[in-house]
C-alpha positions as CSV (number, residue, x, y, z in Angstrom):
1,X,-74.8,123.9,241.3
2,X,-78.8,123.3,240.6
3,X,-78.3,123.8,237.3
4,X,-75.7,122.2,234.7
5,X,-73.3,124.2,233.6
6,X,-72.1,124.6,229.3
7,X,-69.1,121.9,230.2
8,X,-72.1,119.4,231.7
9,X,-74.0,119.4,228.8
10,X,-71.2,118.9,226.2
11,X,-70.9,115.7,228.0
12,X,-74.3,115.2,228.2
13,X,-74.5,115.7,224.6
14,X,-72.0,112.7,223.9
15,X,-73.5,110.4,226.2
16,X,-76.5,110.7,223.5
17,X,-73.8,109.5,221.0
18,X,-72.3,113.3,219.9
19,X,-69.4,113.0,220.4
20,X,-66.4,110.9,222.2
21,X,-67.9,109.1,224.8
22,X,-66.4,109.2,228.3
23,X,-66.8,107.7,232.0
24,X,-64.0,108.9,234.5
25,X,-62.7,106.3,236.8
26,X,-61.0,106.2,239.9
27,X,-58.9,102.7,240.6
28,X,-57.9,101.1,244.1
29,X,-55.2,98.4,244.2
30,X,-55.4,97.1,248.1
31,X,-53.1,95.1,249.3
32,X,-55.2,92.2,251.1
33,X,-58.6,91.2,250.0
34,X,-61.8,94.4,250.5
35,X,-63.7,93.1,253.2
36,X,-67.8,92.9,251.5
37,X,-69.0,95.4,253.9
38,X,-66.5,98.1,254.0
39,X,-67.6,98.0,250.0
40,X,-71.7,98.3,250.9
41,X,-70.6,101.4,253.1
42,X,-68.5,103.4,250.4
43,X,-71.1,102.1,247.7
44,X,-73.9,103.6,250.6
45,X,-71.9,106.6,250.9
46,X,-71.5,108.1,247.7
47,X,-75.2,106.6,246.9
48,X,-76.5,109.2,249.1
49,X,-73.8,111.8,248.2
50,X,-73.1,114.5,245.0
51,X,-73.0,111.6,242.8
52,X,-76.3,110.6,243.7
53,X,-78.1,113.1,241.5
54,X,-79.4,112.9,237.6
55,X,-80.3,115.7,235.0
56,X,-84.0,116.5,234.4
57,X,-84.5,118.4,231.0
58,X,-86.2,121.7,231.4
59,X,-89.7,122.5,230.2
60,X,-89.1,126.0,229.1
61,X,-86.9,126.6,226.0
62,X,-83.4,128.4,226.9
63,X,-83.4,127.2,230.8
64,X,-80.8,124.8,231.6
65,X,-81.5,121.3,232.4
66,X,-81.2,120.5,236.7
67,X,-80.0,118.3,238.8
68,X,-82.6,116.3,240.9
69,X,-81.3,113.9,243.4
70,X,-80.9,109.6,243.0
71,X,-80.6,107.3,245.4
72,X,-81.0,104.7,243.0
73,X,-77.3,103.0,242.4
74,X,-76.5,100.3,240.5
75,X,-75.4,97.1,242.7
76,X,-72.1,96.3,243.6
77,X,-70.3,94.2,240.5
78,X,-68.1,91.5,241.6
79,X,-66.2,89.5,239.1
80,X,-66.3,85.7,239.5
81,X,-63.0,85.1,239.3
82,X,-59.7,86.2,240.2
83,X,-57.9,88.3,238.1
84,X,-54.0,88.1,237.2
85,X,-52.4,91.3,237.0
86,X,-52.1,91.9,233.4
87,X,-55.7,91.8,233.2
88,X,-57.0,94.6,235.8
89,X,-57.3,97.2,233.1
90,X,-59.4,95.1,230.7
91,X,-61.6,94.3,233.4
92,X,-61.5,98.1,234.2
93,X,-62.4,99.3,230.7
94,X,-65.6,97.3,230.5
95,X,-66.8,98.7,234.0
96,X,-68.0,101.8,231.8
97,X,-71.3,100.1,230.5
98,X,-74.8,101.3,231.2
99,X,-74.3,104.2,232.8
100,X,-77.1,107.3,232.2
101,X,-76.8,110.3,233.5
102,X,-80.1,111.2,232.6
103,X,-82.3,107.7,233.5
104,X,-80.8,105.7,235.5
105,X,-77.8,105.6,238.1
106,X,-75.0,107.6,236.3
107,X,-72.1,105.2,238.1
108,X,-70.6,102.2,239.3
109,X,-68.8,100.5,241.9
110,X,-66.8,97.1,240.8
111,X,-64.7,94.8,242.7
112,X,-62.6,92.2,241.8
113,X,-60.3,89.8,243.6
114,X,-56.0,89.4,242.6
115,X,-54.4,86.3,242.3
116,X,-51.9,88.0,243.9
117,X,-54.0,88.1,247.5
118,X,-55.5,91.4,246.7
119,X,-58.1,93.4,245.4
120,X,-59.3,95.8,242.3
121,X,-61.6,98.5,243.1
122,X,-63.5,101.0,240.4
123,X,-65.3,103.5,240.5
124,X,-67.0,104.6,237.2
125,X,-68.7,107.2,236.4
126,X,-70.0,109.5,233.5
127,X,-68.3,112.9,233.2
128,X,-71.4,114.5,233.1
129,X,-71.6,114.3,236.8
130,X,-68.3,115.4,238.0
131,X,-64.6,115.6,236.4
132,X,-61.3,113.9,237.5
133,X,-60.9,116.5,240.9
134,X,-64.9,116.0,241.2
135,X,-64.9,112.7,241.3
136,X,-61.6,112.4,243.4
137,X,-63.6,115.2,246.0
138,X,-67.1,113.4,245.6
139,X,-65.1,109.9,247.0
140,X,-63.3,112.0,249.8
141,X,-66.6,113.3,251.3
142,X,-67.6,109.1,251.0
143,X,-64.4,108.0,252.6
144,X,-64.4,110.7,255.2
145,X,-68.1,110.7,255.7
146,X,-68.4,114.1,254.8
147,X,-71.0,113.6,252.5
148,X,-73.7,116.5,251.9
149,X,-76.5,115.1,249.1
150,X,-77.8,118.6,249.5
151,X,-78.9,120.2,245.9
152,X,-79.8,123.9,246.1
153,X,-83.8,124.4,244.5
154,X,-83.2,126.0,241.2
155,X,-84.9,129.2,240.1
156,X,-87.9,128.3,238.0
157,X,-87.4,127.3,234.2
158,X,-88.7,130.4,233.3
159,X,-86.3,132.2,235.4
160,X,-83.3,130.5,234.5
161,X,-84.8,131.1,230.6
162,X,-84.7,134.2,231.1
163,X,-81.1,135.0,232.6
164,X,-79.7,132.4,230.1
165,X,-81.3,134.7,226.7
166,X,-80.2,138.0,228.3
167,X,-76.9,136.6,228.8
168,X,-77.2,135.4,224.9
169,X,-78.7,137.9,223.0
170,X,-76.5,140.7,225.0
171,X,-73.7,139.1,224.1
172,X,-74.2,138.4,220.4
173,X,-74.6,141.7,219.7
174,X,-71.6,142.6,221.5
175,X,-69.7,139.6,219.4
176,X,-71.5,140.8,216.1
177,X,-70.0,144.3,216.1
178,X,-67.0,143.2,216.2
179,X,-68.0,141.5,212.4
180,X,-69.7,138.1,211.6
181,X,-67.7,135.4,213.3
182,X,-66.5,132.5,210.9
183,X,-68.3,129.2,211.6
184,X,-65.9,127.2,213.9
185,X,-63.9,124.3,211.8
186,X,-64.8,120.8,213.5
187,X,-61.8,118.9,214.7
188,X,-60.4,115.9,211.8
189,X,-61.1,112.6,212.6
190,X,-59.4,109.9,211.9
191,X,-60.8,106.7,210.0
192,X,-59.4,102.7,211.3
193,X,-60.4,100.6,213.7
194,X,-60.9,101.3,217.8
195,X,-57.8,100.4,218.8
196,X,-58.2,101.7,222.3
197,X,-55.2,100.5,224.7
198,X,-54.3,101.6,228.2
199,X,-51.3,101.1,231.1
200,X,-50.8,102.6,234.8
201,X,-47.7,103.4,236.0
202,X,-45.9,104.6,239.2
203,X,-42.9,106.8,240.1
204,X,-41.6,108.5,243.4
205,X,-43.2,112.0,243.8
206,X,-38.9,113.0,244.6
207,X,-37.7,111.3,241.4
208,X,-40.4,113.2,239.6
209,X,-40.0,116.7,241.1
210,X,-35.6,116.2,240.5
211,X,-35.9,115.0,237.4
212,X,-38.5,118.5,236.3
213,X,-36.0,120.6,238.2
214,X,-33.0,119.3,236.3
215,X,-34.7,120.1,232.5
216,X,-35.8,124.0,234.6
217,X,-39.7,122.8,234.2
218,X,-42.6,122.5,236.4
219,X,-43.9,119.4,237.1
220,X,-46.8,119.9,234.6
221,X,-44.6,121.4,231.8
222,X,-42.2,117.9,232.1
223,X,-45.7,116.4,231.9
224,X,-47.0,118.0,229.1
225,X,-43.3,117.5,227.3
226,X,-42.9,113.4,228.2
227,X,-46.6,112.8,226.5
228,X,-45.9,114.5,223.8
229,X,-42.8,112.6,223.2
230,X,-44.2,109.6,223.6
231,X,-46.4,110.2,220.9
232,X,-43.3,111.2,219.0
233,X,-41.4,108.1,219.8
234,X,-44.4,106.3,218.5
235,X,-43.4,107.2,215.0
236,X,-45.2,110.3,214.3
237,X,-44.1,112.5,211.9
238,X,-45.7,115.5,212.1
239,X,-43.5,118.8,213.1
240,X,-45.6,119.9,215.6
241,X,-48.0,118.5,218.2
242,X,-51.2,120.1,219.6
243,X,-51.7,119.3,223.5
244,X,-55.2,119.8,225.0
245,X,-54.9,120.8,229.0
246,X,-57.6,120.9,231.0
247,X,-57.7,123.7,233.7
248,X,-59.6,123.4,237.5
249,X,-61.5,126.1,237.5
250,X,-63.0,125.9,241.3
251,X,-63.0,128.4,243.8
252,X,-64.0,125.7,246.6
253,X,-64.1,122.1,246.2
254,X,-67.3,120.9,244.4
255,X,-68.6,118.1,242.3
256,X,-69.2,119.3,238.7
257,X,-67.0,120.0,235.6
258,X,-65.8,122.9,236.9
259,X,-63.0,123.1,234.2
260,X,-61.8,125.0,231.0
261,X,-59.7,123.7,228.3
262,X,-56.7,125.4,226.7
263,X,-54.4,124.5,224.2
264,X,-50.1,124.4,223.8
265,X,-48.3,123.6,220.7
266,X,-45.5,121.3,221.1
267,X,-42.5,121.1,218.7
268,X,-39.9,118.8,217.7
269,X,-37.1,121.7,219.4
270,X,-39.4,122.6,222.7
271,X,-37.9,121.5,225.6
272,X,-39.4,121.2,229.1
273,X,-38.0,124.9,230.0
274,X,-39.5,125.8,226.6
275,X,-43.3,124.1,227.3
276,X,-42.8,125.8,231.2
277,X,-43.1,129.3,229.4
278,X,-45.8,128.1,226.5
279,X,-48.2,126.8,229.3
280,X,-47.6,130.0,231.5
281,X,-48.9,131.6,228.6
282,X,-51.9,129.5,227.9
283,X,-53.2,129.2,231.3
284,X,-53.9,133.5,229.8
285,X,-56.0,131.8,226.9
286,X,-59.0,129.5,227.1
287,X,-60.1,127.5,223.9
288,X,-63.7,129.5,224.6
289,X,-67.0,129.4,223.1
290,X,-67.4,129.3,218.6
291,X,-66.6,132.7,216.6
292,X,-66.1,135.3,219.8
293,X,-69.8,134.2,220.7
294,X,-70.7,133.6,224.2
295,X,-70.7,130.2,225.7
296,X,-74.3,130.1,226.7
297,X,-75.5,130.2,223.3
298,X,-74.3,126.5,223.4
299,X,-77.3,125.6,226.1
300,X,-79.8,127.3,224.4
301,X,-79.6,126.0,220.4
302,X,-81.1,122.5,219.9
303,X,-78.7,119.5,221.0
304,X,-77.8,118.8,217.3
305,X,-77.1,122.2,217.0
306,X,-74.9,123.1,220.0
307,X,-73.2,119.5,218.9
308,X,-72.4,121.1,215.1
309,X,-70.2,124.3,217.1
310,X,-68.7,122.1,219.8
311,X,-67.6,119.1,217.7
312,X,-64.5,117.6,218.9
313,X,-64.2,120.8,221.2
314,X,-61.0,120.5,223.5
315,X,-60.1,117.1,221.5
316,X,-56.3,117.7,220.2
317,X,-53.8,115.5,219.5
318,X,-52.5,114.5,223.1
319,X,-54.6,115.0,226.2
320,X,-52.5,115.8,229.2
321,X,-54.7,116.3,232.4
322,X,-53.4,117.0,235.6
323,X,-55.4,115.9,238.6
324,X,-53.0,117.1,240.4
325,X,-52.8,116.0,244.6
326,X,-55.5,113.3,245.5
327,X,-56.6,113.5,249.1
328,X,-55.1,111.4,251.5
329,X,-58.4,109.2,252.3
330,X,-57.8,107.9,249.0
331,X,-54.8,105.8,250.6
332,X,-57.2,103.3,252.5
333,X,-60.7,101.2,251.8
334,X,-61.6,101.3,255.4
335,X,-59.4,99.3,257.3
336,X,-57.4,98.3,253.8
337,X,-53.9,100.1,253.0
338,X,-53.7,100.6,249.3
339,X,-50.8,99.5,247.3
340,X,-52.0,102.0,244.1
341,X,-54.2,104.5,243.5
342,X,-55.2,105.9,239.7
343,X,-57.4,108.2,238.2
344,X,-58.3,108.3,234.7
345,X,-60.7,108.2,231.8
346,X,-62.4,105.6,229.4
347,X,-64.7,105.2,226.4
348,X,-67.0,102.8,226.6
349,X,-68.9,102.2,223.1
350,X,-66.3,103.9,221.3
351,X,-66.8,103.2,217.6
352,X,-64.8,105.3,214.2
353,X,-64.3,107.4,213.0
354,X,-61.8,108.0,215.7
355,X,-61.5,111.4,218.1
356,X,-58.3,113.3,216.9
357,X,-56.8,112.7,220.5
358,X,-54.0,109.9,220.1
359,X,-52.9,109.5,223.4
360,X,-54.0,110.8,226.7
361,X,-52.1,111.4,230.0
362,X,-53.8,111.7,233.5
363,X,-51.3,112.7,236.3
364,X,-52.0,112.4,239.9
365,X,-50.1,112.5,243.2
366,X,-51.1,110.3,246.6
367,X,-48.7,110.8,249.1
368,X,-44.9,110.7,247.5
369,X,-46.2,109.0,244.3
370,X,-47.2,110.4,241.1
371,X,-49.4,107.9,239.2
372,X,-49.7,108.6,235.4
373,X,-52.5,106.4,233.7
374,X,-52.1,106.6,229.6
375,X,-54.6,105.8,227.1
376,X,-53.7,105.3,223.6
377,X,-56.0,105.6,220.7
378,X,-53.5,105.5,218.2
379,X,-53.5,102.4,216.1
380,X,-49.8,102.4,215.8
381,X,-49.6,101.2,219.2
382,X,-51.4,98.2,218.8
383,X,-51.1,97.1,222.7
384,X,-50.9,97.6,226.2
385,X,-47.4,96.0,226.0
386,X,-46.2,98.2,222.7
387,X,-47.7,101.2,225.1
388,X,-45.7,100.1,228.6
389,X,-42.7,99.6,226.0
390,X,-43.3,103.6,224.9
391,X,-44.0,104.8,228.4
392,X,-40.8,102.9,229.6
393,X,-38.3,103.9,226.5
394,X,-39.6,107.9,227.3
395,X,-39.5,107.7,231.0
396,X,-35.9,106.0,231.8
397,X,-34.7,108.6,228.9
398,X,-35.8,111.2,231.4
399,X,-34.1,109.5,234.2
400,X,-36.9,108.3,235.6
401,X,-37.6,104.8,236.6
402,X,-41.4,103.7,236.4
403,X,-43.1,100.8,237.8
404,X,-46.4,99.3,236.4
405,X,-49.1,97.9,237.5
């Protein structure tokens, strides 16, 4: 697209600091050491590909803000030391700094070396250019060479001002005769320090898909019910969790957020068979623009404003995001077989009061292995070890036996 879309700019919006902040990441775990060069050409690659782009406001009030292409990139980042493995996700989490959409290069390629003889790769970027299946395509057309940099010209601001109040206006008066909608109640947050904590861990694609089929779920419903769970086993009390799901909305493969949110209510008695039938039923229901009203009404109010209807929008109290399958270039960095591949989300600069999310799930598949990277920002788990404790208790309850990185 030329133009963002509603999803773009509620991330744009919190990389101005309204809002969560977020950078997606994509992490490579090679077995030997990442030759330098084979790095310059990925880091070349997606410099010139559909990451290489920034947003350029509009002049004309109601058109969207565009895309203009950047070669600019920020330089490889190389750690000076090795790394043990305990600490590759700490060194991953600060990998999110200084990244603008808007300015300057909007992601960032990092390396580090193992102690174990191999190497840590990331990718960061902000989630106003792509989400977790744009990023994974957006490195696929790097790795492949398949890279098209190509932005369609846009219509003219006044053009795209136009469409966007028609679209607007039409539909508010379609939205007001059905009465005045009530103002949309913003999301609680919580007070307490960032405690912000995060593991990755591995099972076999067969155990996961037997171990579904046993509890009659799909693989996302037994997703949706082992996160919320572990939030459970984490001494919550509450009766009844709210899970946040994003849904892929593409009709090709492209880089953008082409997503929607929707929502499931978990409680204590839902089983996997249970969630199979509540997600059926909200993939039917989108969590959609405030009061009835339509969506683009969020690009055309000032920022502060469109921030006031969206706050905390999609934020619930687990995240459970299912890349789903990762493309099979993602297996190798050039000549180098990798041992594990994750995909996932950070917050870099995240200061209270705390998002309601407590604990977020992103699921992918490479090959027969499901990777599940969790985030915790609950401040009952207090560390990456009380978190791969949780993780492990849930998961061999399930019969399934994880490894971790």
């Amino acid at each position: 697209m030329s133009r963002l879309g509603v999803v773009d700019e509620i991330f744009l919006r919190t990389h101005r600091g309204m809002g969560t902040p977020i950078a997606l990441q994509g992490l490579w775990r090679t077995t030997d050491r990442v030759a330098p060069e084979v790095l310059e050409q990925v880091h070349a690659a997606l410099r010139s590909g559909p990451l290489g782009r920034r947003v350029v406001r509009a002049r004309v009030p109601g058109a969207r803000p565009r895309w203009r292409a950047n070669i600019s990139a920020h330089p490889i980042r190389i750690s000076e030391r090795a790394l043990r493995a305990g600490e590759m996700l700490a060194w991953a989490d600060a990998q999110g700094f200084d990244l603008d959409p808007e300015y300057g290069p909007g992601w960032r390629l990092s390396t580090a070396t193992l102690a174990d003889g191999g190497s840590i790769v990331a990718l960061t970027c902000s989630h106003v250019l792509a989400d977790g299946r744009g990023l994974a395509i957006a490195v696929d057309q790097a790795l492949s060479a398949a890279v098209t940099a190509e932005i369609t010209a846009p219509q003219s601001d006044w053009s795209d001002a136009r469409r966007q109040w028609g679209i607007v206006l039409g539909g508010t008066v379609r939205a007001l005769r059905r009465g005045v909608p009530e103002r949309p109640s913003a999301a609680p947050r919580r007070s307490g320090p960032a405690s912000i904590c995060g593991v990755v861990l591995e099972i076999p694609a067969a155990d996961w898909e037997l171990a579904a089929a046993a509890h009659a779920a799909t693989g996302n419903s037994f997703f949706v019910h082992l996160i919320a769970q572990m939030l459970w086993d984490s001494g919550l009390h509450e009766p009844e969790i709210s899970a946040s799901i994003p849904v892929d909305t593409r009709d090709e493969p492209r880089v953008d957020n082409d997503m929607a949110m929707t929502e499931v209510a978990v409680t204590r008695s839902d089983t996997p068979a249970t969630l199979r039938e509540k997600c059926r039923a909200a993939y039917e229901y989108r969590i959609s623009s405030p009061g009835g009203m339509p969506e683009e009404i969020l690009q055309v109010l000032p920022a502060r404003a469109a921030h006031a209807l969206t706050r905390g929008a999609g934020e619930r109290d687990i995240l459970c995001s299912n890349i789903g399958p990762l493309p099979n270039t993602l297996s190798h960095l050039g000549p180098h077989p990798c041992r594990g591949v994750a995909a996932r989300a950070i917050h870099p600069g995240l200061t209270p009061p705390l998002p309601r999310t407590r604990l977020s799930g992103y699921l992918s598949r490479l090959g027969h292995t499901y990777t599940l990277a969790l985030t915790s920002l609950d401040p009952a788990i207090r560390s990456p070890t009380a978190l791969n404790d949780l993780a492990h208790t849930t998961l061999t309850a399930h019969g399934l036996t994880p490894t971790f990185w």
